[in-house]
BAMITOR-516727 format. One record per residue (C-alpha): x, y, z. Coordinates in steps of 0.1 Angstrom, whole numbers, plus 2048, in hexadecimal, padded with zeros to 3 digits. Example, Ala and Ser with C-alpha at 12.3 -4.5 7.8 and 13.67 -1.06 7.14 Angstrom:
87B7D384E8897F5847
//
This chain:
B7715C208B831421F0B671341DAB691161CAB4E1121B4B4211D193B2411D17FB2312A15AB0011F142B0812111BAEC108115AD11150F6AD511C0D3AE31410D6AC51510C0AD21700C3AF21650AAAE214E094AE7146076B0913E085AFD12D0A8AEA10F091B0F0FD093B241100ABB1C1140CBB141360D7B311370F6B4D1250D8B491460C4B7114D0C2B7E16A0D1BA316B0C1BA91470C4B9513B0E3B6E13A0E5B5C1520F7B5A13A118B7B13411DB8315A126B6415113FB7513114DB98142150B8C159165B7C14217DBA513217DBB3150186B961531A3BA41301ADB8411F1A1B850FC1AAB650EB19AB560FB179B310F0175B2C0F714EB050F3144B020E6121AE10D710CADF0B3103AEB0C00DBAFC09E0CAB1B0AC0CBB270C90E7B450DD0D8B4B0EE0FCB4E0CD10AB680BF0EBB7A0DF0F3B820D5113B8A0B010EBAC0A4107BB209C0E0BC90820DEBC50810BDBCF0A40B7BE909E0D0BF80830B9BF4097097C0A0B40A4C250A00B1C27089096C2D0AB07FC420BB094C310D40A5C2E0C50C5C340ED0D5C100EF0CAC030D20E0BFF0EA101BEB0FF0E8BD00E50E6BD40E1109BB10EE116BAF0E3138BBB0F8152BCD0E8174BBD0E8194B9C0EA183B820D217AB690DA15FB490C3167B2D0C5148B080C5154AE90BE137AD00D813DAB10CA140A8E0D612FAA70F5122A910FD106A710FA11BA7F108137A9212912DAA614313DAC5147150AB913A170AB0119166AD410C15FAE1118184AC410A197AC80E9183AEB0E618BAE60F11B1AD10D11B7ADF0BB1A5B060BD1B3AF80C91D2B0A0E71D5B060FD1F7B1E1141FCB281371E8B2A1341C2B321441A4B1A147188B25156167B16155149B2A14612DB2415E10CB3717F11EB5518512FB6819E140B8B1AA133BA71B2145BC61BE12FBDC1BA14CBD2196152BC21A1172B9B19217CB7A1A6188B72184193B901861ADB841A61B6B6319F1B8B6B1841D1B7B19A1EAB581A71F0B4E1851FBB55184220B3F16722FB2A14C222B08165224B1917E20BB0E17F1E7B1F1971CCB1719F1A7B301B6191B1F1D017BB301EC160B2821115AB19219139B11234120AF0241130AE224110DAE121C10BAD121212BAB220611CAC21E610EAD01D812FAC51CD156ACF1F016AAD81EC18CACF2041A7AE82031C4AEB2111E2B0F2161F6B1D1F51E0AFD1E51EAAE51D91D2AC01EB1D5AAF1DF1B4AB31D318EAA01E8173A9A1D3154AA01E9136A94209146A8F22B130AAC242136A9B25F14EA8F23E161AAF22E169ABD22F18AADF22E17CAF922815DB02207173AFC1E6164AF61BB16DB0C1AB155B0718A164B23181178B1D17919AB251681BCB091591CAB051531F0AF212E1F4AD413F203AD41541DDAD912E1CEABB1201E2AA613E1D5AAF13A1B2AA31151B5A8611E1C7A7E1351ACA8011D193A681041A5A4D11A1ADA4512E18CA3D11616DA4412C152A3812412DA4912C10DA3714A105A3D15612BA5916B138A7715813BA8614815FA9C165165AB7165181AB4187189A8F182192A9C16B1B5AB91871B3AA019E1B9A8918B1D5AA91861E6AB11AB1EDA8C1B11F6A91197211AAD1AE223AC7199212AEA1AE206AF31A91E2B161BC1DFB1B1D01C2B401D01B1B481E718DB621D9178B831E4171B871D214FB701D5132B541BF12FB4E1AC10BB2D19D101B311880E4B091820E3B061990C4B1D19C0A7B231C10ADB2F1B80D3B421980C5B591AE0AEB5F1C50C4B681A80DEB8019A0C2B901BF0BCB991C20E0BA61A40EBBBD1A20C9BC61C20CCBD21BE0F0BEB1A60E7
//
């Protein structure tokens, strides 16, 4: 099935990387040259991505959204000094795709990653099967190939939802979401289990395709708890998790490629070692 849409939040101040996140945004960490979203949007273009929804916060200025906006001005300044081969360069936007920019609302009242899907759901309306990737990680594909792609071929009809997950060292499973699955088909999510107590080395890095019976939940979710600052946060695999209990199928996908989380410095290094030394 060819899916058209995409969703990807990189609204919040990125506390997890400050002192650097006070003036550059969390998913504009570079990776080589290119911020950490872009590997995240280039991968919905090679899915054939039509309409990317990107969730920002109402800062004064959004470097994500200047990123993707023609400068003329640029445009101008390499041409008038002769280095108009470097105009494509600045070329950001990709063709067949349109990047629409969506102001979280109540983001810093209302935090977690299912906030920024459900918002965007209502307010472009959006009923049919989506992707939903969040924008401060990415999978990488030395061959130029995409788990998205793949991931799509599990998506037969408009009821289907799929999620990609990667194998880890079993020593380190206490950090992450670990999936339990059962013939390709999701059974559960374990949130930072102790090692004898996880079902698997399998793990949710956040990249989904959401069926929009998955999408109704998530906004359901969202209206029906009223979660405070010091509460737990509005997380999507909470309505991930009612959804399976319902009887619903979430397909399960591992990666081929390597995935990169540039959330931490440690994982942002290593993201920046790889992808420069695969070129």
């Amino acid at each position: 099935m060819q899916i058209k849409k995409a969703i990807i939040p990189v609204a919040g101040w990125g506390t997890r990387r400050l002192p650097i996140t006070k003036v550059i945004e969390k998913a504009m960490l570079p990776i080589g040259n290119r911020p950490l979203a872009d590997y995240v949007v280039e991968d919905c273009a090679k899915a054939g991505i039509e309409d990317v929804y990107i969730v920002i916060d109402e800062k004064p200025f959004s470097q994500i959204k200047a990123y993707y906006e023609e400068n003329e001005k640029l445009n101008k300044y390499l041409v008038a000094r002769g280095k108009a081969d470097k105009v494509s360069l600045a070329n950001t936007q990709r063709p067949g795709m349109t990047i629409h920019f969506y102001c979280q609302k109540d983001v810093d009242a209302r935090y977690g990653s299912a906030c920024p899907v459900a918002q965007v759901v209502e307010e472009f309306g959006i009923d049919e099967p989506t992707v939903v990737l969040m924008g401060d990680d990415f999978i990488y594909n030395a061959d130029g190939s995409s788990d998205l792609v793949r991931l799509m071929e599990c998506v037969k009809d408009l009821t289907d939802s799929a999620m990609l997950a990667t194998e880890i060292d079993p020593n380190d499973v206490e950090k992450y979401g670990v999936l339990k699955v059962d013939d390709g088909i999701l059974t559960g999510i374990y949130e930072k289990p102790k090692k004898e107590e996880a079902p698997s080395n399998l793990i949710n890095i956040s990249k989904y395709i959401m069926s929009p019976a998955l999408l109704k939940r998530v906004v359901d979710y969202c209206h029906e708890n009223d979660f405070g600052p010091g509460d737990q946060e509005y997380l999507i695999t909470d309505p991930i998790i009612d959804h399976i209990k319902a009887g619903e199928k979430i397909y399960v996908k591992p990666i081929q490629g390597e995935y990169l989380d540039g959330g931490s410095a440690e994982g942002w290094l290593h993201a920046n070692n790889v992808v420069c030394g695969n070129k």
